[in-house]
BARO-12245 format. One record per residue (C-alpha): residue number from 1; residue in three letters; x, y, z. Coordinates in steps of 0.5 Angstrom, whole numbers, padded with zeros to 4 digits. Example, Ala and Ser with C-alpha at 12.3 -4.5 7.8 and 13.67 -1.06 7.14 Angstrom:
<atoms>
   nr  rest      u      v      w
    1   ala   0025  -0009   0016
    2   ser   0027  -0002   0014
</atoms>
This chain:
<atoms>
   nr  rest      u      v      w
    1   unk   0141   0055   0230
    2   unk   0144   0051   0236
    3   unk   0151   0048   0237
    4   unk   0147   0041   0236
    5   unk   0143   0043   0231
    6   unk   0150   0047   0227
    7   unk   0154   0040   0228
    8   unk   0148   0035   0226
    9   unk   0148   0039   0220
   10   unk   0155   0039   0218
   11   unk   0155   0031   0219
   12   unk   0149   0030   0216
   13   unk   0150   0033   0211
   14   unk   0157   0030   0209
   15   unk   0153   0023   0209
   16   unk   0148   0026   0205
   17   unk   0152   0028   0199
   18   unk   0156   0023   0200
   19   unk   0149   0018   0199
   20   unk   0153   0015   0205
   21   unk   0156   0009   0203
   22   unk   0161   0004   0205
   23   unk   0163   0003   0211
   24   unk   0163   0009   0215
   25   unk   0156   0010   0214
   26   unk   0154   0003   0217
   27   unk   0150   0001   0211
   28   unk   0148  -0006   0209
   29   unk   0146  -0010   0204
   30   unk   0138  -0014   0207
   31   unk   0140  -0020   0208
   32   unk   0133  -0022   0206
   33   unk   0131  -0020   0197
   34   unk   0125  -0016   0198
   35   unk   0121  -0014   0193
   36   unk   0121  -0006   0194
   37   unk   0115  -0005   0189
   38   unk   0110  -0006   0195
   39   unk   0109  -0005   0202
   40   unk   0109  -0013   0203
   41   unk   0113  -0014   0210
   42   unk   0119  -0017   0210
   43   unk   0118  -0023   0215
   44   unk   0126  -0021   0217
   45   unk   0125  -0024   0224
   46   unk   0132  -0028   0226
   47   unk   0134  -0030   0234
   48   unk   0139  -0028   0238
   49   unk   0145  -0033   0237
   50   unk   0152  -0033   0237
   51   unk   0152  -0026   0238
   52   unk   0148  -0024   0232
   53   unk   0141  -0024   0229
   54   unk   0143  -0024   0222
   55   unk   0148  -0019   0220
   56   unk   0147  -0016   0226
   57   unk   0152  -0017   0232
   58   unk   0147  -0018   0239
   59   unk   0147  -0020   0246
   60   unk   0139  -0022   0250
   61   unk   0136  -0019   0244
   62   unk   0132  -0022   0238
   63   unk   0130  -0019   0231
   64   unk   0123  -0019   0230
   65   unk   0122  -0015   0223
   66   unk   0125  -0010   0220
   67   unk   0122  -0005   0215
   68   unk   0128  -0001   0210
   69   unk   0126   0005   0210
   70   unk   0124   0005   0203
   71   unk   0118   0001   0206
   72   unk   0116   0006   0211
   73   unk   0115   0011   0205
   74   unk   0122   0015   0207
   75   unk   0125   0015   0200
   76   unk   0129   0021   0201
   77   unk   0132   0023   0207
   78   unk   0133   0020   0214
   79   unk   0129   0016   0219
   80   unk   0129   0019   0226
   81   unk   0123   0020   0231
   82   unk   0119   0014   0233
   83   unk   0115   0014   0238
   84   unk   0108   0009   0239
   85   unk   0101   0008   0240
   86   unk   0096   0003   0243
   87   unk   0090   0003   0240
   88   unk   0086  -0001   0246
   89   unk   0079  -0002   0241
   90   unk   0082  -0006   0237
   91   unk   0089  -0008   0242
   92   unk   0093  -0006   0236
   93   unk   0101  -0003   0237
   94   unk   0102   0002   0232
   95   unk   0109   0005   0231
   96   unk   0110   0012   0229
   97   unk   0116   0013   0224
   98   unk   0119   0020   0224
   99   unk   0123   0021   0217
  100   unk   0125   0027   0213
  101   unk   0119   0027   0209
  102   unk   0113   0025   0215
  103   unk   0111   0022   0220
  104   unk   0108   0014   0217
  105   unk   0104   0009   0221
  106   unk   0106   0001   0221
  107   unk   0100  -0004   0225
  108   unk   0104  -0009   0228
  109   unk   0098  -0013   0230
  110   unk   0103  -0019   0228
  111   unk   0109  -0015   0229
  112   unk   0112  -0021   0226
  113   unk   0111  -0017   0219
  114   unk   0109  -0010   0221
  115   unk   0105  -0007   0215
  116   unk   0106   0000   0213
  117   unk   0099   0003   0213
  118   unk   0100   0010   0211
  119   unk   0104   0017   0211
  120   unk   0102   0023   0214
  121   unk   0108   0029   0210
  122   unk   0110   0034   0213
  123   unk   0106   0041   0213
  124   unk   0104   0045   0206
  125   unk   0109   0049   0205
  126   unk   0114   0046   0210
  127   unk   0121   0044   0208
  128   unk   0124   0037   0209
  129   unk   0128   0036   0215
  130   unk   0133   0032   0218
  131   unk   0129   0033   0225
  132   unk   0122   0031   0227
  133   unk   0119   0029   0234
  134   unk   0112   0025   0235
  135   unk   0109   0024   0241
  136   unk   0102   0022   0243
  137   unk   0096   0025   0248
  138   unk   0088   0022   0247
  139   unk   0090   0018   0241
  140   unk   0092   0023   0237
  141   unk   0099   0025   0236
  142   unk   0104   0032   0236
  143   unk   0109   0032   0231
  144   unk   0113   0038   0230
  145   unk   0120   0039   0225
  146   unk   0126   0043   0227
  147   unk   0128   0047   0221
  148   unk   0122   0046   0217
  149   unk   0120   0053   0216
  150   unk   0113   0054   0217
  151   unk   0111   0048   0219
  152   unk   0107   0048   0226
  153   unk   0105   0043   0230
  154   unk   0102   0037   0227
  155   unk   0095   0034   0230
  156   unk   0093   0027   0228
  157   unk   0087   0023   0229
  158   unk   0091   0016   0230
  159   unk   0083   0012   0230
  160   unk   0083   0014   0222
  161   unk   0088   0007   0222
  162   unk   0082   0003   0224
  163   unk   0079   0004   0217
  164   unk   0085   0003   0212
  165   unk   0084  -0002   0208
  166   unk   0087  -0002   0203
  167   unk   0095   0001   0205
  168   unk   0099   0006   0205
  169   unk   0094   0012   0204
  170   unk   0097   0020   0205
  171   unk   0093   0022   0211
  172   unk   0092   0030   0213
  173   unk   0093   0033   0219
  174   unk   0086   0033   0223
  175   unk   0089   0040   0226
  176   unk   0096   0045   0227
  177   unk   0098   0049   0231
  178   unk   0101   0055   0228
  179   unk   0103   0059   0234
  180   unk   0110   0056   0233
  181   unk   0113   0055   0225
  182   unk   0120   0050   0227
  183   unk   0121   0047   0234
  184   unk   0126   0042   0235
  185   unk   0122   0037   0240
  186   unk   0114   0036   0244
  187   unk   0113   0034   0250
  188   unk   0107   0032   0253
  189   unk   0105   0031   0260
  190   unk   0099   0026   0260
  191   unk   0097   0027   0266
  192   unk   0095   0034   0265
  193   unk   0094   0034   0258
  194   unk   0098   0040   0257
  195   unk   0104   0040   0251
  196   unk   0110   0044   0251
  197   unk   0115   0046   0245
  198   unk   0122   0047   0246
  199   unk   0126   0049   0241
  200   unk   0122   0052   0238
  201   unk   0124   0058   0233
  202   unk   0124   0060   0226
  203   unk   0118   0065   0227
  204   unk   0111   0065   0231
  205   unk   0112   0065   0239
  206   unk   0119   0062   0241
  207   unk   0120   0063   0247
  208   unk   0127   0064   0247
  209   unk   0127   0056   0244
  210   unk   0124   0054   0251
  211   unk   0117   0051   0254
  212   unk   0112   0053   0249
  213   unk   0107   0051   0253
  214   unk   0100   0049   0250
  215   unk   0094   0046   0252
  216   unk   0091   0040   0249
  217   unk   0086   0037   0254
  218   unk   0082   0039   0247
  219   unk   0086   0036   0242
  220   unk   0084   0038   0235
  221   unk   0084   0046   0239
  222   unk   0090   0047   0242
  223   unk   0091   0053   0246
  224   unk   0097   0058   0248
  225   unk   0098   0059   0255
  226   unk   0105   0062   0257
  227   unk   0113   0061   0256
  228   unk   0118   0059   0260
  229   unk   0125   0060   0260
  230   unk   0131   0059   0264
  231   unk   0136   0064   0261
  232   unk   0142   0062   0266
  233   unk   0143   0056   0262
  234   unk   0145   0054   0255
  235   unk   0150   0056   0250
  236   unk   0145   0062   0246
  237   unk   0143   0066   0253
  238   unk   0136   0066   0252
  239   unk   0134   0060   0255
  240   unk   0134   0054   0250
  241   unk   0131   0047   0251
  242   unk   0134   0042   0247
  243   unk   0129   0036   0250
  244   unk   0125   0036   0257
  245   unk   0120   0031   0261
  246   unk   0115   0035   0266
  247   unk   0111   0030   0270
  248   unk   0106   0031   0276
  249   unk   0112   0030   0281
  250   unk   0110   0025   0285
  251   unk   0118   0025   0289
  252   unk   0121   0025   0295
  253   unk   0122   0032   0297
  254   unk   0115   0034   0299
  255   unk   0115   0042   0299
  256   unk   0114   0040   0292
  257   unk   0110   0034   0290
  258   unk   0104   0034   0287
  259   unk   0106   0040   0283
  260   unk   0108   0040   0275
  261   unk   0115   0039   0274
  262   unk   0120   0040   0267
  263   unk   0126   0037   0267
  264   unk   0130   0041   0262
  265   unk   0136   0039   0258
  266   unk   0139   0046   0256
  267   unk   0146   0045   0252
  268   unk   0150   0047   0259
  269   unk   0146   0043   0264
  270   unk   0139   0041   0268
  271   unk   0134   0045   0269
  272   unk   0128   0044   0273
  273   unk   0123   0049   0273
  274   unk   0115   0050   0277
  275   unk   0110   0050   0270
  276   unk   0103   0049   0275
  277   unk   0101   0056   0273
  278   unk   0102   0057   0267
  279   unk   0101   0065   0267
  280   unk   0107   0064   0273
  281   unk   0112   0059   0271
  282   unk   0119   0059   0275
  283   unk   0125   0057   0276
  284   unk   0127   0052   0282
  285   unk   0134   0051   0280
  286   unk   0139   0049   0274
  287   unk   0146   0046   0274
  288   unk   0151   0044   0270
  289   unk   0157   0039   0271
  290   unk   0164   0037   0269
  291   unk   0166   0036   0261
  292   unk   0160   0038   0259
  293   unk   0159   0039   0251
  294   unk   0151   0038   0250
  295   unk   0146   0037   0254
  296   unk   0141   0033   0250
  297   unk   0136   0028   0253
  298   unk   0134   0025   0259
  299   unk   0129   0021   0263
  300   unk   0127   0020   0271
  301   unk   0125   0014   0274
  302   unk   0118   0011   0276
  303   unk   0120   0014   0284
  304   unk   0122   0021   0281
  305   unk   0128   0020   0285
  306   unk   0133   0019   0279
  307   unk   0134   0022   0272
  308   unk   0139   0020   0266
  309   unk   0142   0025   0262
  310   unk   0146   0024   0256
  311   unk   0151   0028   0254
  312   unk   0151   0028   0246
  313   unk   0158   0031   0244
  314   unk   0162   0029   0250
  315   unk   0164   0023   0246
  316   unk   0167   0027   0240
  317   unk   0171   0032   0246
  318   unk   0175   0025   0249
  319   unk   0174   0020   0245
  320   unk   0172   0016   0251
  321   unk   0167   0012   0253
  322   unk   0159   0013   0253
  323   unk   0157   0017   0259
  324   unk   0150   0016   0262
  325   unk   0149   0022   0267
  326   unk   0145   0020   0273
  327   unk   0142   0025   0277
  328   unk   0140   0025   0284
  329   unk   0134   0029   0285
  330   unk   0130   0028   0291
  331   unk   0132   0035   0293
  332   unk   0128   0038   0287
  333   unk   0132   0045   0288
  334   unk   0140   0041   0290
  335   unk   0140   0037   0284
  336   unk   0148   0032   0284
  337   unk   0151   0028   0279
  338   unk   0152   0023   0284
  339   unk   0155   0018   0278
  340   unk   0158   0018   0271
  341   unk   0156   0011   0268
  342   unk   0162   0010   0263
  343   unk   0160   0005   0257
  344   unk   0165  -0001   0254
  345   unk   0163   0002   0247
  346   unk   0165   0010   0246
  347   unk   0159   0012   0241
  348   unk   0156   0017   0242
  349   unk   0150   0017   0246
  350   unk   0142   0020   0244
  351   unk   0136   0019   0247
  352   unk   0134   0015   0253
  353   unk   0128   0012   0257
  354   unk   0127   0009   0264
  355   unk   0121   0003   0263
  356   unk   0122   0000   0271
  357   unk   0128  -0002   0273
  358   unk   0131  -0003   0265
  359   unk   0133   0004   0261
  360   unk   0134   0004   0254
  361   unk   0139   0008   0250
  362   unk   0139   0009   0243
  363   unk   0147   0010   0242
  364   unk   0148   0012   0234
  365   unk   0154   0007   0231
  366   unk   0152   0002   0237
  367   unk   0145   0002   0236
  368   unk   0140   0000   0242
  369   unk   0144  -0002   0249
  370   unk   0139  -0004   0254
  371   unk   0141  -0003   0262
  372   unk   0139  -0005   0269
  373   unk   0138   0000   0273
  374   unk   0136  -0002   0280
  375   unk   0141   0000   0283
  376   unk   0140   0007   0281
  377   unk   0147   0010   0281
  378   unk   0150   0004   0278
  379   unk   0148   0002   0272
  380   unk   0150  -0004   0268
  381   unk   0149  -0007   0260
  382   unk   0145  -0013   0260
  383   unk   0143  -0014   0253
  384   unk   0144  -0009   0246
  385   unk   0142  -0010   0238
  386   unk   0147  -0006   0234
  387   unk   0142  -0004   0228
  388   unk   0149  -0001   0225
  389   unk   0154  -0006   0224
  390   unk   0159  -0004   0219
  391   unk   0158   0003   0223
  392   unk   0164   0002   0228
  393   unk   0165   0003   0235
  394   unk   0166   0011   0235
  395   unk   0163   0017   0236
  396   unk   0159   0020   0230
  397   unk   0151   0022   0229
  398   unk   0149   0017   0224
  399   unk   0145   0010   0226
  400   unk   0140   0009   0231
  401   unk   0136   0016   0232
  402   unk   0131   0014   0238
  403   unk   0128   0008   0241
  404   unk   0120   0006   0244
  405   unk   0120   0001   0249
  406   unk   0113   0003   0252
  407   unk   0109  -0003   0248
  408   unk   0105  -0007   0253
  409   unk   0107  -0013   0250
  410   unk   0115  -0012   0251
  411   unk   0115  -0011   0243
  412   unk   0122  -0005   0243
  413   unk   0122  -0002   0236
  414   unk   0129   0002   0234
  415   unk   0130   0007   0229
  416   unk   0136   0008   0225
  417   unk   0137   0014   0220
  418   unk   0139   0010   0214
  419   unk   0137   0003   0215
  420   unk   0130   0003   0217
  421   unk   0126   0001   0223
  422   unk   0126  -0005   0227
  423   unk   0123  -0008   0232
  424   unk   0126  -0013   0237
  425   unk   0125  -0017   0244
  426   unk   0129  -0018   0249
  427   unk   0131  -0025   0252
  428   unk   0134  -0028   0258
  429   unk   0134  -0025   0265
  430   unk   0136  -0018   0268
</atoms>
């Protein structure tokens, strides 16, 4: 188990016994009745004003809905991963939502009221867990669950929401992957159609808990095709990767462009590695840097000039601000921290992502924060949504879990563990 992993569980389970009430939690009450009896959508949409929407402080972003987390088939348990997926037939958005019990799809086709269409739950034999990841390849999602037993990787046929009429239906997994059981993340490199599991442990072929690497340019029939592990980094010697992004590197430093690149958060740094050839992955370099505590999570830039990292326990060792890592990589092989970007708030940090000029960061107890970045090593906030208002602004792993800024129509939905999802707009100027 990872230090993440082992702190996470001891917090979480706090909350859990204590059905996490009151103001430590961040719970509120909806500010609109909704008849939980039924899927109906909630119709809960306010605009930015006066520094709320609703209940719910805010800065250049509006409310567009939200769905509680009874409403998107998550009774029991926590709401955590999102990820989305554009149908381009039908020129829907999808929403898909990580929960303790499953993966569930919302159609956002008015995004003004979402409708939860069904639920896929977790594998046969699976045990429920707090940790979940989605992402998606040829119209098909990849969901893997950490701590979840023999649970594998999860395929789905996302063009099975086309036909549902009549919501919300329980799906089943068009195919799994059962080479790993557990794993604590998937990346999937679209351009190469290949997936990697990291994290991955709980029997099968874990790899040290690094690149699981998989081919999936077929999707329902994945294929194995190698491992790769940096064992200088993480806290466990074996090479552990929390998190990675691998892209067809397309950057500055020419001695490796266009080949497959994996920037790995590793608990103790950075590590980039050459996965090309999957029979012979190699290391190009790994890194740490000062006051480390988890190296969690990170996104480069559309140049492949910059990558941000957040760190998710520096904030419980300093009790300081929020600190965003950005990382000079135009030197694939001499990475530099070439900035801390230090926050007004001082929750702690989760994922991140980097759309243009504009990086979006799930930040727990502060919920969404956005940020201009085109100055690259200078980061500022420029609009936020607090999905945690009564959360407080301190370091703690409860509130906003992940966030999906990639729709084309500029609609961002947000996950928070107790309170649902959302889904926001930004407003106003960079």
């Amino acid at each position: 188990m990872s230090l993440a992993r082992a702190v996470s569980t001891i917090v979480i389970g706090v909350c859990l016994a204590a059905s996490c009430s009151g103001d430590d939690s961040g719970t509120v009450t909806p500010p609109v009745p909704v008849d939980t009896t039924t899927v109906t959508p909630t119709g809960s949409g306010a605009r930015c004003e006066d520094g709320k929407a609703r209940d719910y402080p805010c800065a250049r972003v509006d409310l567009v809905s939200r769905l509680r987390k009874d409403q998107v088939g998550a009774e029991e348990g926590l709401v955590n991963d999102i990820w989305g997926w554009h149908d381009r037939v039908t020129r829907t958005e999808w929403a898909l939502v990580g929960h303790s019990g499953g993966t569930s799809f919302v159609n956002l086709n008015d995004p003004q009221f979402p409708v939860y269409t069904g639920i896929l739950p977790l594998s046969a034999g699976a045990t429920k867990s707090v940790w979940r990841d989605i992402k998606v390849y040829r119209n098909h999602a990849f969901i893997v669950a950490d701590g979840a037993g023999e649970h594998g990787m999860q395929v789905f046929d996302l063009t099975e929401l086309r036909s549902v009429t009549e919501p919300p239906v329980t799906f089943t997994a068009t195919a799994t992957y059962t080479r790993i059981h557990s794993a604590h993340n998937i990346v999937i490199n679209e351009e190469t159609g290949f997936a990697y599991s990291v994290g991955s442990n709980g029997g099968g072929d874990t790899c040290g808990g690094g690149l699981h690497m998989i081919d999936i340019r077929v999707p329902t029939d994945p294929q194995f095709e190698g491992c790769f592990a940096d064992i200088t980094t993480g806290y466990q010697g074996t090479g552990y990767t929390h998190d990675a992004m691998c892209i067809v590197y397309r950057g500055p430093d020419t001695e490796h462009r266009s080949r497959e690149v994996c920037f790995g958060s590793n608990e103790t740094g950075l590590s980039i590695a050459d996965v090309t050839d999957k029979q012979e992955p190699f290391a190009l370099t790994s890194v740490s840097y000062p006051a480390v505590g988890y190296s969690h999570q990170g996104w480069i830039d559309e140049a492949h000039e910059y990558f941000y990292m957040n760190d998710e326990f520096d904030e419980f060792a300093s009790q300081g601000a929020t600190r965003t890592l950005v990382w000079d990589v135009k030197d694939l092989d001499d990475p530099i921290v070439v900035k801390e970007f230090l926050s007004e708030t001082q929750a702690t940090d989760h994922n991140l992502y980097v759309v243009g000029d504009l990086m979006f960061q799930s930040n727990y107890r502060v919920g969404l924060r956005i940020l201009n970045i085109a100055d690259r090593e200078n980061p500022r906030e420029i609009a936020f949504f607090d999905t945690e208002p009564n959360g407080g602004d301190v370091a703690g792993t409860n509130g906003s879990w992940s966030n999906y800024p990639f729709f084309t129509s500029g609609l961002i939905a947000v996950t928070s563990m107790d309170e649902g999802v959302f889904f926001v707009r930004r407003t106003g100027g960079n």
